[in-house]
C-alpha positions as CSV (number, residue, x, y, z in Angstrom):
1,X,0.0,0.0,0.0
2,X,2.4,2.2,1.0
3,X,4.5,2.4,-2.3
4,X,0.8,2.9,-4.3
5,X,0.8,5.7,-2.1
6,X,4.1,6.7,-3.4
7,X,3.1,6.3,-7.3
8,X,-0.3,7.5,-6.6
9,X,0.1,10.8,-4.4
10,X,4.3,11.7,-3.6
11,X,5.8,11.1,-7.2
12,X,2.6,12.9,-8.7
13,X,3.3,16.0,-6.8
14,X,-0.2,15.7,-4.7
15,X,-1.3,16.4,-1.3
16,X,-2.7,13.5,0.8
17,X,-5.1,16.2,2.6
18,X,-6.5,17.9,-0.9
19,X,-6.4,14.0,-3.4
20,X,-9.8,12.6,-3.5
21,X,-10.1,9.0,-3.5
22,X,-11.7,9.3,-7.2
23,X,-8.4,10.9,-8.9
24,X,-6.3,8.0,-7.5
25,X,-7.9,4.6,-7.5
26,X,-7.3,1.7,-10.2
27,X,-10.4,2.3,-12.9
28,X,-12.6,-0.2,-13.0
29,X,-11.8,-1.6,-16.4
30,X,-8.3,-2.4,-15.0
31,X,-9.7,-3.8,-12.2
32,X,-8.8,-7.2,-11.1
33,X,-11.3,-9.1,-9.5
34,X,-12.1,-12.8,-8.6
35,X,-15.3,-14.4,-7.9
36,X,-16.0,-16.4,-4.5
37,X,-15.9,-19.7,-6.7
38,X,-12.0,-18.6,-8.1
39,X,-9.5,-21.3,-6.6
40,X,-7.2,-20.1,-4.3
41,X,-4.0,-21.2,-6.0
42,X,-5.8,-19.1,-9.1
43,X,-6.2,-16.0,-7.0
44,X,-2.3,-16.4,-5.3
45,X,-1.7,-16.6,-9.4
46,X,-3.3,-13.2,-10.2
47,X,-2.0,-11.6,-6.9
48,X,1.4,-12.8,-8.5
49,X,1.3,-12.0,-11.8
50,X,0.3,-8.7,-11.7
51,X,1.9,-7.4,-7.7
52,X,-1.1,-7.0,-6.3
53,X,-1.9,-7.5,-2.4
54,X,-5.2,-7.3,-2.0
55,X,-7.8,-8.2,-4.8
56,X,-11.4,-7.5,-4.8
57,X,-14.1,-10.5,-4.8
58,X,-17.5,-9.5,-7.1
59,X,-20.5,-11.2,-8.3
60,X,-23.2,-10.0,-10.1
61,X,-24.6,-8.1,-7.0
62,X,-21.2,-6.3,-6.8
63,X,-18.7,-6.5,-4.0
64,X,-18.6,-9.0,-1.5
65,X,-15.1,-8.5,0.3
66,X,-11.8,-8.6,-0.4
67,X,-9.0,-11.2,-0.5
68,X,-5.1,-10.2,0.7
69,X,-2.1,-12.4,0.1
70,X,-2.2,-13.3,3.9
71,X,-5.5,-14.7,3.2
72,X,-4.2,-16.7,0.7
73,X,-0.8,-17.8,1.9
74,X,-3.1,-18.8,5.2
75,X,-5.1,-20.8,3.2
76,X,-2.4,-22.7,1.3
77,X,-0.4,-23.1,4.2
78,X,-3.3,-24.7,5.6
79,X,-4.0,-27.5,2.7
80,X,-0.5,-28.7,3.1
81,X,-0.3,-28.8,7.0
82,X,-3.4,-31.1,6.4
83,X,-1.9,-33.1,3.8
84,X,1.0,-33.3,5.9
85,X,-0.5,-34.6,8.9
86,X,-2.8,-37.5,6.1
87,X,1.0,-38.4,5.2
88,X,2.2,-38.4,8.9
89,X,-0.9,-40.8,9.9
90,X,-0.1,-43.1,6.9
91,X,3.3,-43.7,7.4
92,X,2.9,-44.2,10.9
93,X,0.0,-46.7,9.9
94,X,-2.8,-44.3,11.6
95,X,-5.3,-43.9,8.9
């Protein structure tokens, strides 16, 4: 966030107190969404490809939340401590 701020506001020459929202934020046709039905591993890859932290998740009512690459990582992080643990059981013949 903080080096959007830089892009957006410092390097432009603006003022934090006198910048409206409006003049700064991404337009909407450059927007990068996901839908709640988007994989994770899809949204990490979209986060990724394009250096984004924090993407927004839409329907066709609009906005529902938003998504951050701690989310994400979380997430991930949690599928393989649960496959790890399946593995662990296995091999230590408690399935």
């Amino acid at each position: 966030m903080f080096t959007y701020y830089l892009r957006k506001i410092i390097v432009q020459g603006r003022s934090s107190k006198s910048t409206k929202v409006g003049d700064i934020m991404t337009e909407e046709n450059k927007l990068i969404t996901v839908t709640p039905d988007t994989k994770v591993l899809r949204a990490m890859q979209l986060m990724t490809d394009n250096r984004i932290r924090h993407i927004p998740v839409i329907d066709d009512r609009g906005m529902l939340g938003m998504v951050s690459i701690g989310d994400v990582v979380r997430a991930v992080v949690s599928e393989h401590r649960e496959e790890l643990d399946r593995l662990n059981a296995f091999i230590q013949g408690g399935y």
